[in-house]
C-alpha positions as CSV (number, residue, x, y, z in Angstrom):
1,X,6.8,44.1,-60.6
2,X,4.4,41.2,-60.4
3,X,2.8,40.9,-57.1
4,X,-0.9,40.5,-56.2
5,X,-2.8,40.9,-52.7
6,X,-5.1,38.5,-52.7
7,X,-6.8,38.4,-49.4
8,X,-6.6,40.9,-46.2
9,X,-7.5,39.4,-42.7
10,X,-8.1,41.8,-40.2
11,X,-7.9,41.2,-36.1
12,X,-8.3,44.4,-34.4
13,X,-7.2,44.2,-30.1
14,X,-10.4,42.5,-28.0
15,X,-11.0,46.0,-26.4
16,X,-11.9,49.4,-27.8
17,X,-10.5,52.3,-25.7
18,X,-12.2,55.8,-26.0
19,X,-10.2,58.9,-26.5
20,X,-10.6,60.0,-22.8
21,X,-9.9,56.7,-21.4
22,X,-6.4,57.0,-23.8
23,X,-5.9,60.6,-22.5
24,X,-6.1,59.7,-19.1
25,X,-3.7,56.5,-19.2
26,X,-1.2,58.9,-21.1
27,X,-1.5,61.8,-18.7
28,X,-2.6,64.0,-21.2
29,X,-3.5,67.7,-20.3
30,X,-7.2,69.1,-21.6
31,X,-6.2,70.9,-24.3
32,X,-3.9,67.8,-25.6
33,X,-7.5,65.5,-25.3
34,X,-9.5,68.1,-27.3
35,X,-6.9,68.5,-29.9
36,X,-7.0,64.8,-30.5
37,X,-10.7,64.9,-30.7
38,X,-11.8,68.2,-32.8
39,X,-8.1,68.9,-34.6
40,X,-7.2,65.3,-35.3
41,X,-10.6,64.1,-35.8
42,X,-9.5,60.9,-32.9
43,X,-11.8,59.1,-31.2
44,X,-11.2,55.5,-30.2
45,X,-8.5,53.1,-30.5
46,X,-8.2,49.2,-30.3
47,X,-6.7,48.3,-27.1
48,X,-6.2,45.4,-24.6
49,X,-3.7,45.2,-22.5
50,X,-4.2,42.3,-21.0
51,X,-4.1,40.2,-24.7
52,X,-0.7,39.2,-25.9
53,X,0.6,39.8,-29.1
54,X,0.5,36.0,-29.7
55,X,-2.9,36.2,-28.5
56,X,-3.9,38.9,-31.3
57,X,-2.0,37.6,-34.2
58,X,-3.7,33.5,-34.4
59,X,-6.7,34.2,-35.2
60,X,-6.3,36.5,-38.0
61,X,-3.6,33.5,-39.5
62,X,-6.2,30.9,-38.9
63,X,-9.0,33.0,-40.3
64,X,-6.7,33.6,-43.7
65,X,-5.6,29.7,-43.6
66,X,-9.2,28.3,-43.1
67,X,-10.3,30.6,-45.7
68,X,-7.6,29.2,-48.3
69,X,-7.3,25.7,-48.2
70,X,-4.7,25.9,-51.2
71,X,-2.0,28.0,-49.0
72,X,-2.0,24.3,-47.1
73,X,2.2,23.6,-47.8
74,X,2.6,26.4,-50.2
75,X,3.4,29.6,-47.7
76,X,6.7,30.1,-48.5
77,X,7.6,33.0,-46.0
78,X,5.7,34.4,-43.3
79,X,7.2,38.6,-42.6
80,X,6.2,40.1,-39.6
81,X,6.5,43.9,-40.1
82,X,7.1,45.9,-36.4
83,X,7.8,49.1,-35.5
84,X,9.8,48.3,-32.4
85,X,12.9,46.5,-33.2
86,X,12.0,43.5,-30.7
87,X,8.6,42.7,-29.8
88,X,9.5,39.2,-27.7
89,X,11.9,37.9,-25.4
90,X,14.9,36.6,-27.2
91,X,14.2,33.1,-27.8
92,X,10.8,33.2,-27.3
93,X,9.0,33.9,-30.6
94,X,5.7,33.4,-30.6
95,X,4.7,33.9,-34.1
96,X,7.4,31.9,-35.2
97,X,5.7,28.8,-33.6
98,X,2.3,30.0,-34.3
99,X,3.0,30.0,-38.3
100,X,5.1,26.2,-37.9
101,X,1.6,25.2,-36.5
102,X,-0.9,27.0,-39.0
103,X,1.3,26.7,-42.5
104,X,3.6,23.6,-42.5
105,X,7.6,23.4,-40.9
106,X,8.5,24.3,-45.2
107,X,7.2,28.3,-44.2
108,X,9.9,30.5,-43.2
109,X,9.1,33.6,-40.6
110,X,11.2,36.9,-40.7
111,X,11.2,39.8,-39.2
112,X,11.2,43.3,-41.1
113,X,11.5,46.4,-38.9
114,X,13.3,49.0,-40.3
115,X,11.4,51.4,-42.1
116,X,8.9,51.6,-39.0
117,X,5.5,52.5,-39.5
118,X,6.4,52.2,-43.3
119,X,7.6,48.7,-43.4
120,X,4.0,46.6,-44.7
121,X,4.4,48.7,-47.8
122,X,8.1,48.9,-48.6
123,X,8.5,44.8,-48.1
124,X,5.9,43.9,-50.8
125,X,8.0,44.4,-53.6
126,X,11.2,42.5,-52.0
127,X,9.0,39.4,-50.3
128,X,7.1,39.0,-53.9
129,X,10.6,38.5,-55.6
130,X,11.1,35.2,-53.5
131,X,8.3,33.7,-54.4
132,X,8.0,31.0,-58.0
133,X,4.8,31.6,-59.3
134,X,2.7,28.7,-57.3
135,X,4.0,29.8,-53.8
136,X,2.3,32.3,-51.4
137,X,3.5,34.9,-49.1
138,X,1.9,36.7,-46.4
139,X,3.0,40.1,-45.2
140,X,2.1,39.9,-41.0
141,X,1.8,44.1,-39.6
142,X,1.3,43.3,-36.2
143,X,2.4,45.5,-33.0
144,X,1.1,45.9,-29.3
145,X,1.1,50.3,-27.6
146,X,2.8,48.4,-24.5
147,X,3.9,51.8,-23.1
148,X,3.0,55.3,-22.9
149,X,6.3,56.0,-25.4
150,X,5.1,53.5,-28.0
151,X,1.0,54.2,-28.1
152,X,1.8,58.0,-28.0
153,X,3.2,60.1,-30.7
154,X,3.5,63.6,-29.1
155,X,1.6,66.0,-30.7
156,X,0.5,63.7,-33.7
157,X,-1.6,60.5,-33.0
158,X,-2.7,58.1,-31.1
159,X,-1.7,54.1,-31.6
160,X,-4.1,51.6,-32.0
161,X,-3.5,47.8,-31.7
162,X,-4.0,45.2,-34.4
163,X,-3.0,42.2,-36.3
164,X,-3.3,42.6,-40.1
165,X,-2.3,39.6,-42.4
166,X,-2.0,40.1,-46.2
167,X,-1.6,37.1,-48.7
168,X,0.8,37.6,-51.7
169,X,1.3,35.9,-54.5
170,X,3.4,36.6,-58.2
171,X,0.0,35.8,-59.9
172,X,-3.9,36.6,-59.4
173,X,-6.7,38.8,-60.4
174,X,-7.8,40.8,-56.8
175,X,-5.3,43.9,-56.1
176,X,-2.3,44.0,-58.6
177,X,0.3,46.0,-57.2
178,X,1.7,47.8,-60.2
179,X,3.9,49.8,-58.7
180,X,6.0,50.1,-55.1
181,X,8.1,53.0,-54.5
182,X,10.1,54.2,-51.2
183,X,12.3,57.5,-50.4
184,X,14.2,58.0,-47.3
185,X,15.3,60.9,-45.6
186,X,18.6,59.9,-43.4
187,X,18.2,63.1,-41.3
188,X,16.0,62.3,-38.7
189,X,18.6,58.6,-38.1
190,X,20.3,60.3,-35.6
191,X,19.1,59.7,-32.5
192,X,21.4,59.6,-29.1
193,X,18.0,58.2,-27.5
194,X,18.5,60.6,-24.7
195,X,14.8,63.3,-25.1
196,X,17.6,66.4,-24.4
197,X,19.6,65.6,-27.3
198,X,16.3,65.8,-29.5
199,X,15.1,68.0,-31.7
200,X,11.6,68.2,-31.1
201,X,10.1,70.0,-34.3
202,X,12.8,68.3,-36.8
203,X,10.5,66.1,-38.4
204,X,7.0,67.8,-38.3
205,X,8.7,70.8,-40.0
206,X,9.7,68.6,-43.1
207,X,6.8,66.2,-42.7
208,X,4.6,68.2,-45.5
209,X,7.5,68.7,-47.8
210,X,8.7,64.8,-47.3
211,X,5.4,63.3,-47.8
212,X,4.1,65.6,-50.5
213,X,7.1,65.0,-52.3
214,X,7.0,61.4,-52.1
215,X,3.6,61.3,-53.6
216,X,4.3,63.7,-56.5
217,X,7.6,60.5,-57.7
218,X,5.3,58.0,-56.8
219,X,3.1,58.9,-59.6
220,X,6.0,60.1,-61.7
221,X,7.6,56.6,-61.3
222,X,4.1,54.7,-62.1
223,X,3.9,56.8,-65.2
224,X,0.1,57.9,-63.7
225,X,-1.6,61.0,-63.3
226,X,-4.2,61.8,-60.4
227,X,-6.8,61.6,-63.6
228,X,-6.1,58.2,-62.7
229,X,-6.5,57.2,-59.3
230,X,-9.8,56.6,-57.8
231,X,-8.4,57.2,-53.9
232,X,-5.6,57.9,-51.9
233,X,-5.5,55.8,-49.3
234,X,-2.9,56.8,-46.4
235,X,-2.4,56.2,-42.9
236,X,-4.1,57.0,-40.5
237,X,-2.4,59.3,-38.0
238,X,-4.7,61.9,-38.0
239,X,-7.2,64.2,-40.3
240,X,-5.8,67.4,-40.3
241,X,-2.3,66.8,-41.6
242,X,-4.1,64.1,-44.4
243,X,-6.1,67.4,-45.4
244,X,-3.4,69.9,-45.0
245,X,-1.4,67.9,-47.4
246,X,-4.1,67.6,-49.9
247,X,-4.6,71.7,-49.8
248,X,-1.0,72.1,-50.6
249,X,-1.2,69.6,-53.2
250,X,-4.3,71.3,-54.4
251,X,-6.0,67.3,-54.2
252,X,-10.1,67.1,-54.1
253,X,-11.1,66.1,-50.5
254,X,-13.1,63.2,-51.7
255,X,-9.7,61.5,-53.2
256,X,-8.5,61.1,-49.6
257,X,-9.6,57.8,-47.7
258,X,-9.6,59.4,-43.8
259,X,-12.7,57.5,-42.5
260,X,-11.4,54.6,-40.2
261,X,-9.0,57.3,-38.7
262,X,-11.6,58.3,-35.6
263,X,-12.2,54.6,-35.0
264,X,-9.2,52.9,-34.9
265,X,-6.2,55.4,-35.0
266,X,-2.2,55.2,-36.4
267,X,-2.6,51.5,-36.2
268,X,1.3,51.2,-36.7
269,X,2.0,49.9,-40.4
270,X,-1.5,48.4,-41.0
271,X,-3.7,51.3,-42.1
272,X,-3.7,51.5,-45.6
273,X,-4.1,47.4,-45.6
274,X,-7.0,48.1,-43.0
275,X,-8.3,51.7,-45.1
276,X,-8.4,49.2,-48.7
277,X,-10.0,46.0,-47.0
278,X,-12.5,48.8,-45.5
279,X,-12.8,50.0,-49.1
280,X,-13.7,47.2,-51.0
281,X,-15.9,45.8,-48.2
282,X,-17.8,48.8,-48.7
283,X,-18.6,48.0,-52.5
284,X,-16.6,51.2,-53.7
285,X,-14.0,49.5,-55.7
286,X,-14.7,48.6,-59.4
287,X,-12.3,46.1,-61.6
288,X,-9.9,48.4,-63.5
289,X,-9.9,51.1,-60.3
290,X,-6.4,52.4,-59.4
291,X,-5.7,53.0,-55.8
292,X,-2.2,54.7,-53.9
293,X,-1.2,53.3,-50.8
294,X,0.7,55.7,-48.8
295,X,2.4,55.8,-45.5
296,X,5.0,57.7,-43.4
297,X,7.7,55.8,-40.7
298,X,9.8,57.8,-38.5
299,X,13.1,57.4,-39.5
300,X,12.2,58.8,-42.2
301,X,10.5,56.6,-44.3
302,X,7.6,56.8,-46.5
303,X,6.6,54.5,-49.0
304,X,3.8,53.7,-51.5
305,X,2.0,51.2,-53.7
306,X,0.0,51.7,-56.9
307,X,-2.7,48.8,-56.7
308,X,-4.8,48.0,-59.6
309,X,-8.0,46.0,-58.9
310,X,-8.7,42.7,-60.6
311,X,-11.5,41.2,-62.2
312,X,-11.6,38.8,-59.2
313,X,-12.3,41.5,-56.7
């Protein structure tokens, strides 16, 4: 595939909730708080409820735009990737008037929500395909934890809020994604919506095995071995599965990326765009470094890009 990430803007949620502030808007118990803290390593989470989504999402496009004069008339398509399936009242977009406003009436905004919490990663290879080789692209993971239901995952993580923008283009030198692979399990679809009719260990007992396995054809289908990856960069839903997985896998610790996960939290389908921005920022990519994204949606999704950097990193 040619695709290339050539900027990440970041806008995290004005506030910053603490763990215990999160527990006790959840009405979690004790023992749920302190295995959030020392199990899941959790400890504070972008959060405003007061800021709209609208609100969170302008300035990271206006950021991105007055950084790159060029993407003046030549955005092509603006995707907004969501978890929940509607995230405004119908006829109401926001965004939609935002990007008309910041790119040019030619830009075209979508919505892509089915793969959940997976959906930034398993788009890129589909939204670079539309694009002729002097147009640009930006992939839009934005989401608000509205409710209880949405900023809690039982037993798993808690949701941070943020607006993450990634510019794409068919040519560049920054992050060339070489490779973008995604498996589904059809499983865990069937969902009545009513919480009797669940089954509530169904997909943690086939987490491990699903993700794991993922992993293993994403590097069978780039043709790479872990010889050549620098990091693993996954999201961030907590620390214990994230080294769990890289036990079973037999995986050295320092391969895994798992720092921003106390800070910020699952921040929907942002985190390995937020974990690689956090990365490079940090002076601990190299040109020629290969890194996998990685990420899990319910559903089940998971889905994965091999990202080579540039000499223009």
């Amino acid at each position: 595939m040619r695709c290339n990430i050539r900027d990440i803007e970041v806008n995290f949620a004005a506030g910053q909730q603490t763990l215990h502030e999160a527990a006790e808007s959840l009405g979690l118990s004790g023992v749920e708080t302190r295995m959030f803290d020392r199990f899941y390593g959790l400890r504070s989470f972008p959060h405003q409820d007061e800021e709209t989504i609208g609100e969170m999402i302008r300035p990271a496009l206006e950021r991105l735009s007055s950084r790159h004069p060029a993407l003046n008339g030549r955005v092509k398509h603006v995707v907004h990737c969501h978890t929940i399936p509607t995230v405004f009242p119908f006829g109401d977009n926001q965004i939609a008037r935002q990007v008309t406003e910041i790119f040019g009436p030619q830009t075209e905004y979508a919505s892509y929500t089915m793969s959940h919490c997976a959906t930034g990663l398993s788009v890129l290879d589909y939204v670079s395909a539309q694009l002729d080789d002097d147009e640009y692209a930006i992939v839009l993971i934005a989401e608000k934890a509205f409710h209880r239901w949405v900023q809690l995952i039982p037993d798993t993580t808690i949701m941070g809020e943020v607006s993450c923008a990634v510019l794409l283009s068919r040519n560049g030198e920054q992050f060339r994604i070489t490779d973008n692979v995604t498996s589904r399990d059809g499983s865990f679809s069937l969902n009545s919506g009513y919480p009797e009719d669940a089954e509530p260990h169904s997909f943690q007992d086939k987490y491990f095995t699903f993700t794991q396995n993922h992993i293993d054809y994403t590097l069978q289908h780039s043709g790479l071995s872990w010889g050549d990856i620098k990091y693993l960069v996954p999201h961030n839903v907590n620390i214990s599965s994230w080294k769990q997985i890289a036990k079973n896998m037999g995986l050295p610790p320092d391969l895994l990326f798992l720092e921003n996960i106390s800070q910020y939290g699952h921040c929907f389908g942002a985190d390995p765009f937020i974990n690689l921005k956090t990365l490079f920022e940090s002076g601990r990519l190299n040109s020629g470094d290969k890194v996998m994204l990685m990420t899990v949606g319910l559903g089940a999704t998971a889905s994965s890009a091999i990202i080579e950097c540039g000499e223009s990193i």
